[in-house]
N, C-alpha and C positions, 0 to 999 in steps of 0.2 A: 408445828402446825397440825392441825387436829381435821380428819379427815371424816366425813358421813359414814356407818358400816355400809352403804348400800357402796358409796363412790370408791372405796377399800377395797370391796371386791371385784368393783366393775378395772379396778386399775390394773388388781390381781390379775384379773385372766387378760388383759390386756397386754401384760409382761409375758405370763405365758405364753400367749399366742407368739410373741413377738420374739421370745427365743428359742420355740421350736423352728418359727421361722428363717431364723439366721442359722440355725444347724442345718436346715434342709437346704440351704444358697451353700452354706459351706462345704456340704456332704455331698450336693447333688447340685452343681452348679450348670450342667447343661442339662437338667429336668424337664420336662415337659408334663404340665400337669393340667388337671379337669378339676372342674368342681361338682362335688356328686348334691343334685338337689334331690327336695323327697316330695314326691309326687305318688301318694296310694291309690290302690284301686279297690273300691269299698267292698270288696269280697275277693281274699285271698286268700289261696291253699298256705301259704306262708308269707306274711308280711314280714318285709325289710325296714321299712323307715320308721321302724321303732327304735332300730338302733344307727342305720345308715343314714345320710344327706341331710343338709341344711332346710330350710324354707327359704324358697326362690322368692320372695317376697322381700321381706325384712333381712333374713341373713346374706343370701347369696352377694347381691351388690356390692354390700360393705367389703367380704371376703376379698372380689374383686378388686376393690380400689386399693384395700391393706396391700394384697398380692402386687399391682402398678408400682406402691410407695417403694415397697421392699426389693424390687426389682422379679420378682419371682413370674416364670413363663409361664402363663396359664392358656391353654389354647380351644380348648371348649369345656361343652357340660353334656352332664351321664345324668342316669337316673335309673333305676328301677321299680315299676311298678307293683313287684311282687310277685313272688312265685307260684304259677296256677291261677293265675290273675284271671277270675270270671267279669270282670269287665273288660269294653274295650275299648268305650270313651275316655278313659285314663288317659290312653298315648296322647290322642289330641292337646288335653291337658298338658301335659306334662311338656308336649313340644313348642305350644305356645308359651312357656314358659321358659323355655330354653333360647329361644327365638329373641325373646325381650333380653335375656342374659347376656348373649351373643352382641347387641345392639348397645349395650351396656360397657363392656370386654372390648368391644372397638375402640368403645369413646376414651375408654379408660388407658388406651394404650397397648391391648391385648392383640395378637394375632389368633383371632380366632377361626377353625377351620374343622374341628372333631365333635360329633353329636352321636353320643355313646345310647343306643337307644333302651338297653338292655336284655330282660328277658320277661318271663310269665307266660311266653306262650304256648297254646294248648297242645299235648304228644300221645293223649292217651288213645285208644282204638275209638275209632269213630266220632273224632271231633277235626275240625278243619280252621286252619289258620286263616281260609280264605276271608271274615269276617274283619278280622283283626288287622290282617295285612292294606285290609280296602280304608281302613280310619288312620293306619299309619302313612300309606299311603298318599291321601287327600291333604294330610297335615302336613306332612311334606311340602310337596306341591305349593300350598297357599305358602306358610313360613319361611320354605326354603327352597325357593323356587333354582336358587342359583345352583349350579353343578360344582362351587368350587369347596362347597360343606361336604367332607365326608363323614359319613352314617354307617354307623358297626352294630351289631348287636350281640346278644348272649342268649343265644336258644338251646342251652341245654337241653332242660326236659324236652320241647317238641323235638331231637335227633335222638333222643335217646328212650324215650318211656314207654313207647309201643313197640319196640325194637326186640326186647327181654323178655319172655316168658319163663316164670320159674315153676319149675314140677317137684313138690317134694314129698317124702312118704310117712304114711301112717306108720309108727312104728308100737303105739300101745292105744289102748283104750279104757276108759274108765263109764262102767255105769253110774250113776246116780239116781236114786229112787226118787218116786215121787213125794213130795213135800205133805205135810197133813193138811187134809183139803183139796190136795188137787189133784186130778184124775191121774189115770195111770199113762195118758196121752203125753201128760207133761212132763213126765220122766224126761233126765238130760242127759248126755250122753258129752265126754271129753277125749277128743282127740289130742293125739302129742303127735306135732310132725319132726322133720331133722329141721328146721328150719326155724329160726324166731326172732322176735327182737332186737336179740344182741346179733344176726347176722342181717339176712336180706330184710327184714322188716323192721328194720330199724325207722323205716320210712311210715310207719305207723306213729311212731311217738313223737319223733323229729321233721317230718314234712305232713303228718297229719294226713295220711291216705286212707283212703278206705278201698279195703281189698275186696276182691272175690273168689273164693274156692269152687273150683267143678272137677268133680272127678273123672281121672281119665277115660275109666268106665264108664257108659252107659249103664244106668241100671233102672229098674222096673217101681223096684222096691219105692214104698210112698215116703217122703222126704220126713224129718223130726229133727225135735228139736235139739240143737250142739253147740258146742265150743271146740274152737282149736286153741291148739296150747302150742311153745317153743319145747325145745330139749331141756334148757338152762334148768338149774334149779331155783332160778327165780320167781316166784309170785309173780312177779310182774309182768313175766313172760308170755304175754296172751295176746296171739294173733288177732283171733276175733272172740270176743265173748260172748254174744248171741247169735247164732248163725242158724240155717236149717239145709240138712244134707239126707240123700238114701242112708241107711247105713253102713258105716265104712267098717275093712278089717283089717286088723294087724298085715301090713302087706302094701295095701292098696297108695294110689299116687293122685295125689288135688295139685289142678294146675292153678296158675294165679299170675293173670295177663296183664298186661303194662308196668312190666317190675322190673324198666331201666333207669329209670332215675331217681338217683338218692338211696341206691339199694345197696348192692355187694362194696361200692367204694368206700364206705366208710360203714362195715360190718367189721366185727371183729372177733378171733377166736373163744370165746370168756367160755369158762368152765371145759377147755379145748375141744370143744366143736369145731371144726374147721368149717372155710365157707366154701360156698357152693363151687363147685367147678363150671365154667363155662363152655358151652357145645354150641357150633355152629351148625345151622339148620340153614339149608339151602331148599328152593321149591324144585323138585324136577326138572321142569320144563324150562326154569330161570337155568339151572346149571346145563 
C-alpha cells in the first residue's frame, strides 16, 4: 500500500509522538505535567517561543486529548511571555487562552488546577511591576475567578536585576587619533575594564542588555568620545562600542547598575579571568 509523502510524514511524527509518550508513562508513571503554550509579547528583551510552547489554538487541544487517550496526567498550562517583556497586554492574552485550555482538559478528562504564569517582568532601577501586576491581576479575576486554580510564576529578573551593582576597573587605555577628515574632537579613546563578555556581560550578547558606565568619580572634565573593552583577547570582547565618558585613567572604577540578572551565573573563566566576587552592601540605617 502506497502512502501520500505528506501522509508519510504526518504518520511519522505521529509514532514519534506516541513512543516518546509511552517512555514518559513508563519512566514517569506518577508524572504530573503542563503543557507549555506560546503566547509573545511584541517587544521582548529575549523572546521564548521561538523555541518553547505549542500554539494554544490548533496545537494545544490536540496535545490534550493524545495526552487523555494515552492516559498521561496533565494538570494545567504555563506559558511565558518573554524575557523583559515591554508589553503587558500579553498576560491577558495568554490567560484567556489558558482558561479555554483549562475548559478543554476538564472535558477531556484532565484534572486541571496549575496556571504556570511565568516571567518577563520588569527589575531594573526605576521601573515598577505595579502596571503589569494590575492586567494579571483583572485577567485573573474575570478567567479564574475560582480560588481552586493555583498560579505560580517565574520572576527571576524583577528579584534579581536591580539587586547587583557591578564596579569594575580601568585597567589600560588606548588613544586613537583622529580619522582624516575629522576633527580632532573626534578622536576615540578605548578603555579595557577586568570585566567582559565572557564574565558579567555576557548579558550583552545573550540577554541583549544595554548597559551603562558611570564613573565612581565625579569629575569636571567634559565627557568624549569611548569605548569600553573586556580583558579577553577576544575581538569580540566589547562591552560597549560607542559610549561617551570624562576621561578615565589606568586606575579608575565605572559602575554599571542592574547587573543581577543573567550576569555572573553563567559567566565563565576563558583566558582565566576569574569572575567577579560578590560583596554585600548593606544601607546603614537598614543595618
Amino acid at each position: 500500500m502506497a502512502f501520500a509523502p505528506e501522509l508519510r510524514t504526518h504518520a511519522q511524527k505521529v509514532c514519534t509522538l506516541y513512543k516518546k509518550a509511552m517512555r514518559l508513562i513508563e519512566s514517569y508513571y506518577v508524572a504530573r505535567l503542563v503543557v507549555r503554550i506560546r503566547c509573545d509579547a511584541t517587544s521582548a528583551q529575549c523572546p521564548l517561543g521561538i523555541k518553547f510552547g505549542c500554539d494554544p489554538v490548533s496545537e494545544a487541544p490536540r496535545l490534550l486529548k493524545l495526552a487523555a487517550v494515552m492516559g498521561l496526567n496533565v494538570v494545567g498550562v504555563s506559558f511565558h511571555v518573554g524575557s523583559g517583556a515591554q508589553e503587558t497586554g500579553v498576560y491577558a492574552r495568554a490567560i484567556q487562552f489558558a482558561r479555554g485550555l483549562f475548559d478543554l482538559g476538564d472535558a477531556a478528562g484532565h484534572t486541571m488546577y496549575l496556571l504556570d504564569i511565568g516571567g518577563g517582568f520588569p527589575g531594573n532601577s526605576g521601573t515598577s511591576i505595579v502596571e503589569v501586576s494590575q492586567v494579571i491581576n483583572a485577567a485573573l479575576e474575570l478567567h479564574f475567578p475560582s480560588r481552586s486554580v493555583r498560579v505560580i510564576a517565574e520572576p527571576g529578573r524583577y528579584f534579581a536585576a536591580a539587586a547587583y551593582t557591578l564596579a569594575a576597573m580601568v585597567h589600560a587605555t588606548r588613544q586613537l587619533p583622529a580619522k582624516d577628515g575629522e576633527s580632532a574632537e573626534e578622536a576615540h579613546t578605548m578603555y579595557f575594564i577586568n570585566d567582559g563578555v565572557y564574565g558579567s556581560f555576557n548579558c550583552v550578547l545573550y540577554d541583549h542588555q544595554q548597559v551603562h558606565a558611570t564613573p565612581l568619580e565625579e569629575s569636571s572634565e567634559r565627557a568624549q568620545q569611548c569605548s569600553i573593552w573586556g580583558p579577553s583577547c577576544d575581538g569580540l570582547d566589547c562591552v560597549l562600542p560607542t559610549y561617551s565618558l570624562p576621561p578615565q585613567r589606568t586606575g579608575n572604577w565605572l559602575v554599571f547598575k542592574d547587573m543581577g540578572a543573567y550576569t555572573i551565573p553563567v559567566a565563565s573563566p576563558f583566558n582565566g579571568f576569574p569572575t567577579p566576587k560578590v560583596r554585600a552592601v548593606v544601607d546603614k540605617h537598614l543595618w
